[in-house]
N, C-alpha and C positions, 0 to 999 in steps of 0.2 A: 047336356049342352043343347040350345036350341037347335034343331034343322038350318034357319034360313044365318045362322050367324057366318058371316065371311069369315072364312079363315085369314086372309090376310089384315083387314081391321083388327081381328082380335087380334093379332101379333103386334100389330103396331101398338095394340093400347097398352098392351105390356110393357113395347118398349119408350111409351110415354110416360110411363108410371114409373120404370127406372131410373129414367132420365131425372124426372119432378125429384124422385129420391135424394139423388144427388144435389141436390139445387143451391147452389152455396150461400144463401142471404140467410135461411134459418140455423144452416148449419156453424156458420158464422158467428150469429148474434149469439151463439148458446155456450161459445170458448173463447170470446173476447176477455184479454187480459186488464187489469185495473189501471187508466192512465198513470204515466206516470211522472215525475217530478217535473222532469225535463222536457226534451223533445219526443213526439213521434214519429217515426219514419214507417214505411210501409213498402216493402219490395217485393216481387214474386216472379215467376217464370212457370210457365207450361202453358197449354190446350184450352185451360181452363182461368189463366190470369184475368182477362180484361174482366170477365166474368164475376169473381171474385173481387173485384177490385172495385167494382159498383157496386157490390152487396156491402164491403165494408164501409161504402161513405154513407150507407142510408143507416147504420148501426152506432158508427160513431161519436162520442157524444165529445169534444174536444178537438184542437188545432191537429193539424197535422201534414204530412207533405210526404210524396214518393214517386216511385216509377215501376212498374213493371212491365214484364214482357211477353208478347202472344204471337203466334203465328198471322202471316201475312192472309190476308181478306179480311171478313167483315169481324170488327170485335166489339166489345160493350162501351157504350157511352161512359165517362166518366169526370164529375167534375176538378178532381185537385190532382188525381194522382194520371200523371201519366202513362200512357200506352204507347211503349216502343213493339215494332212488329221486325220477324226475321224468318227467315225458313225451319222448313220441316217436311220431313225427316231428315234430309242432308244439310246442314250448315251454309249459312252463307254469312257474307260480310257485315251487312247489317248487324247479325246475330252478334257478331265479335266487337261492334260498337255498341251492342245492348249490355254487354258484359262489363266490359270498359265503365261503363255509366252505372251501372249497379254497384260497383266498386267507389264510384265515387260517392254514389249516393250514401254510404254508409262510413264515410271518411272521418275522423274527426271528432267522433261522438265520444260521447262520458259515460260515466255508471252511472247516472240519473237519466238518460237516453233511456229510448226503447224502443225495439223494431220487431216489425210485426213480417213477418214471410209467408206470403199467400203463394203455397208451392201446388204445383199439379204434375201429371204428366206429360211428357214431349220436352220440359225442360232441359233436357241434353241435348238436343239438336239447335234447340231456342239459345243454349247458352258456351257458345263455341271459346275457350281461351287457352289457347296452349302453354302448356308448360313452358318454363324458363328454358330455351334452348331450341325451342320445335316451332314450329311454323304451323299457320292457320292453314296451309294448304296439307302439311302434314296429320291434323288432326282430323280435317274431312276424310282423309284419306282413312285410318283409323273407323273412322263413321261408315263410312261404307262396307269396310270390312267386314264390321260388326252388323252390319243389316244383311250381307250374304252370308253370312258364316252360321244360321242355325242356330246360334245360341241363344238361350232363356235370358230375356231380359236383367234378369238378376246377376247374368253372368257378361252381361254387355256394359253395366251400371259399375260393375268390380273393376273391368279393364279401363274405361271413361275414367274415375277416378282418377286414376294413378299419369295418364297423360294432361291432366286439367290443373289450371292455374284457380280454378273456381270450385269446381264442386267437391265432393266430399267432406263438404265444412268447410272449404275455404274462407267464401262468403261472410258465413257465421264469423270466423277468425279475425276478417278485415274489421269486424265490426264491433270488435271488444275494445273498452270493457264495456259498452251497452248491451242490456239484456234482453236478446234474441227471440222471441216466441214464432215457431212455425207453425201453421196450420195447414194441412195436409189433406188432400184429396188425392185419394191413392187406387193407381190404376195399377197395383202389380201385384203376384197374388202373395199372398200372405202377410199383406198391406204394412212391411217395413216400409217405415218415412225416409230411412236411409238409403233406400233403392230408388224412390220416387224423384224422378226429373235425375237421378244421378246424387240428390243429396247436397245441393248446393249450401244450405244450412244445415244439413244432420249430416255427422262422422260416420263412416263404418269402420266394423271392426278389419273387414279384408284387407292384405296387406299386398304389397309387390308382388309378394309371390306367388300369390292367390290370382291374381293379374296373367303371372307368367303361364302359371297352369292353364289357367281358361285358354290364352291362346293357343300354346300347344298342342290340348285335347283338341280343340275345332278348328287344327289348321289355318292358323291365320296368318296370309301375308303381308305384314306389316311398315313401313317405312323403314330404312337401316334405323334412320336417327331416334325413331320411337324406341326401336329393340335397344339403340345402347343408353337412351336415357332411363327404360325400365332394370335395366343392369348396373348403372349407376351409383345406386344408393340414394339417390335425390329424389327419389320418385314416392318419396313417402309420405301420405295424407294425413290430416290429424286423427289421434285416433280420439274414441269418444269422451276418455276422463283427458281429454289435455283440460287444465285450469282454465284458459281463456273462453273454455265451453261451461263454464261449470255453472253458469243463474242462470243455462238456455232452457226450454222446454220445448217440447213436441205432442202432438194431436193430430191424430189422422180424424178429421170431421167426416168425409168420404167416405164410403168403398162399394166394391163391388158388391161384396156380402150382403151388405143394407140397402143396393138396388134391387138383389133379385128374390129378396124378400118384399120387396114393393110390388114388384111383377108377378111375384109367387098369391100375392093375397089381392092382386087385381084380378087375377084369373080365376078363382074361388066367385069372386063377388059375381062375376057373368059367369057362373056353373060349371069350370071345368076343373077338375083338381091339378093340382100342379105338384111336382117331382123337381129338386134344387137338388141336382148331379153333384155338381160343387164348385166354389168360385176361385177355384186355382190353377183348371184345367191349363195346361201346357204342354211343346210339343210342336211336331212337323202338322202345321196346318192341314194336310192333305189324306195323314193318318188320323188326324182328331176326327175330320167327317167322316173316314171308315168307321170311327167306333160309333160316332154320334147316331150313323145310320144303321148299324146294327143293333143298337137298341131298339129305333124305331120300327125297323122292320119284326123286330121279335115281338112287340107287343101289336102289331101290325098283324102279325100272321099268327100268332100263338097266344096271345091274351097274356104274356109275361114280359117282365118281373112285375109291370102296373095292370091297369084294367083301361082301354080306353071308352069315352073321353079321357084324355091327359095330355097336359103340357111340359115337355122336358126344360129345365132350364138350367144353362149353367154359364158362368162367366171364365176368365182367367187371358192369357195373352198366348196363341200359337205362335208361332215363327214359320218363318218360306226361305229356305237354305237355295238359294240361288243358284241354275246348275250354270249351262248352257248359253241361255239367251232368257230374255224376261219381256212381256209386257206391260199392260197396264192392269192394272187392280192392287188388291193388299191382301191380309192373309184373311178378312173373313169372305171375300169372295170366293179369295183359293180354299177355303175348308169347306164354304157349302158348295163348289162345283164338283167336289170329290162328294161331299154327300147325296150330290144329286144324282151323280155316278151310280152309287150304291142301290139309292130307292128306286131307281128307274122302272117305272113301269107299275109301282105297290101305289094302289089307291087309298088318300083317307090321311095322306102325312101332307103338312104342310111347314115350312121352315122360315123364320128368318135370322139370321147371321149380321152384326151390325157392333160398330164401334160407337160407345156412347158417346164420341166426341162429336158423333154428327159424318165424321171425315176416314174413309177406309182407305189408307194408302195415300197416294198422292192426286186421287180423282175428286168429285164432290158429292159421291155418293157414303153414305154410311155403311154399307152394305148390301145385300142382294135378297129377294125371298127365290123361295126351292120351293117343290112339289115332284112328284112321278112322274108329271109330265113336261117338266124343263129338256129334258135331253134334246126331245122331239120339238119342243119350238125350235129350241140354239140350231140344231138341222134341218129347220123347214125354214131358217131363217138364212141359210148357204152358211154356217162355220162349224165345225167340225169341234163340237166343245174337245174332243179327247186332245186333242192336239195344242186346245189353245190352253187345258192346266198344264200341259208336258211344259210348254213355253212361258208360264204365271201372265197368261193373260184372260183370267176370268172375268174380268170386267168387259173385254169384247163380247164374251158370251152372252152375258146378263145381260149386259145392252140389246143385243141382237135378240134376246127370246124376249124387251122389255120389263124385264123382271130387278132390274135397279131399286135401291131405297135409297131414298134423296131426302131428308127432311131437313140439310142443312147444320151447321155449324149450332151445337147446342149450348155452348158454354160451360160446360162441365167434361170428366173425365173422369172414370171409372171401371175404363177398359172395356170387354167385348163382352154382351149379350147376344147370346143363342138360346131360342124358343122354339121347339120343334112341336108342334099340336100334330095328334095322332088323334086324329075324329073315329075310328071305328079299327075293330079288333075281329 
């Protein structure tokens, strides 16, 4: 690696090269389905809608009309299909009039119909519809549970299910017998389309009880009325051979995997070998940066298990189990300030931590860069980082040492890249 190369550019350019990976207009045009007799419709939800949803018009070759739905600030131009916006990560009303309207968009149609679902991640918070019986105030309440409670994604999308009038294939259901095609950009690891956004068009196999479990293990306090409509027997989603699913298909165009294979052979090209840890990583945000930083420091101090130059890379989704009291940030700030923790003081590592959505949490940064010497800004700057992870206010910190990544709302979703470059061994 050259001398004079910035560490922090080189990180960004990785996680530009990620990003371009994921970019939905090629991924798009290379899993469009063959018009078809009838109508086209076009529906979607997550991070990455608006986005997706102007890559489909420029690919398009035939009539067509839709809606989908993206989180509230800036989304992508588009000419036919509309852009309803709602919140994220907790639910709001909006969201539940986007839901509403997705239903109807799909009303009516025949077996010569065909609808096309541009799904991404964020889609569960984007598409809030309570179950027959529960209340939209009841299922935020659900939502937040599940944002404090620790749990993997995969096991926050299981419980979502089973309170929702929409996801788990609902969607798909309203919309038989027209034939369904998703297309999936998938930010969760193991890149099932049935986890992503909750599965608004794809069944999972999980059933109720698989629901009941998740809560129990992670302690979750729940609404009464949620608890006795999961005890009910009502609370059962479609599973995947129901008939009314039977001419749907799925494709994950997305993932993490094939961004940080992009990032892996950007970093090659400008001379540093790159190490792809793995795109699954999951887990208490605050322990993934203990590990993250004991790597770095080992090949830091000891020239193992790599040689450096090296850039570690790995993707997947942490969680931040909510104790006490919270501020501002999301989990990849809260991973790299425990990593900064760790390095503190080791010269020659440099880190960034960033959600490929552009957006960490509820701020407008994507995430944060680290180095050895963050502790000492965040305290030359008067905040006391230790205090501020005890209380999930990382983003104070980062702000306070300037060490913010801000490059804005990217239109795509792929979930979290982290690049840790270890210049000297």
């Amino acid at each position: 690696m050259m001398d004079d190369l910035a560490p922090r550019a080189f990180l960004t350019e990785l996680f530009d090269a990620a990003v371009r990976a994921a970019d939905p207009l090629e991924a798009i045009r290379a899993n469009l389905p063959e018009p078809p007799k009838g109508r086209t419709v076009v529906i979607g939800a997550g991070k990455a809608a608006s986005q997706m949803a102007a890559a489909f018009e420029k690919v398009w070759e035939g009539p067509f009309s839709g809606l989908v739905v993206d989180r509230h600030g800036p989304v992508a131009e588009t000419n036919t299909i509309r852009v309803l916006q709602a919140a994220h990560p907790v639910p709001d009303a909006a969201g539940l009039d986007a839901a509403r309207a997705l239903f109807h968009e799909v009303a009516g149609l025949t077996e010569d119909d065909l609808v096309i679902a541009l799904i991404s991640g964020g889609g569960s918070a984007l598409l809030p519809a309570p179950a027959q019986g529960l209340s939209f105030e009841d299922e935020v309440a659900v939502n937040k549970a599940l944002l404090a409670s620790g749990a993997p994604i995969d096991a926050m999308n299981v419980v979502r299910n089973h309170v929702s009038a929409i996801k788990g294939g609902r969607l798909a259901l309203a919309a038989a017998p027209a034939r369904v095609v998703s297309l999936v950009v998938s930010d969760v690891a193991g890149d099932d389309p049935a986890m992503v956004a909750s599965g608004p068009t794809v069944p999972h196999a999980a059933g109720v009880e698989d629901a009941l479990s998740i809560i129990a293990e992670y302690g979750m306090a729940l609404p009464e009325a949620v608890m006795a409509h999961l005890n009910s027997g009502k609370a059962h989603a479609p599973r995947p051979d129901d008939p009314g699913l039977a001419r749907n298909s799925v494709t994950v165009i997305a993932s993490a995997g094939v961004s940080l294979e992009a990032a892996a052979t950007r970093a090659r090209e400008m001379g540093v070998e790159a190490a792809i840890l793995s795109d699954a990583i999951e887990g208490e945000a605050r322990e993934i940066g203990k590990m993250h930083a004991a790597i770095a420091r080992e090949i830091a101090t000891r020239g193992r298990p790599f040689t450096a130059p090296v850039v570690l890379l790995s993707g997947g989704e942490t969680t931040v189990t909510i104790r006490d009291g919270y501020g501002r940030g999301g989990r990849n700030t809260e991973m790299l300030l425990s990593f900064a923790r760790e390095i503190e003081g080791v010269a020659g590592i440099d880190a960034l931590a960033a959600d490929t959505d552009g957006i960490d949490g509820s701020e407008d940064n994507a995430g944060a860069f680290a180095d050895g010497g963050s502790m000492a800004r965040m305290r030359a700057a008067g905040v006391d980082p230790g205090a501020l992870l005890a209380n999930h206010d990382a983003w104070t910190a980062f702000d306070a040492a300037g060490d913010l990544f801000v490059p804005g709302p990217t239109g795509t979703n792929v979930n979290d890249l982290r690049a840790i470059l270890v210049r000297r061994g």
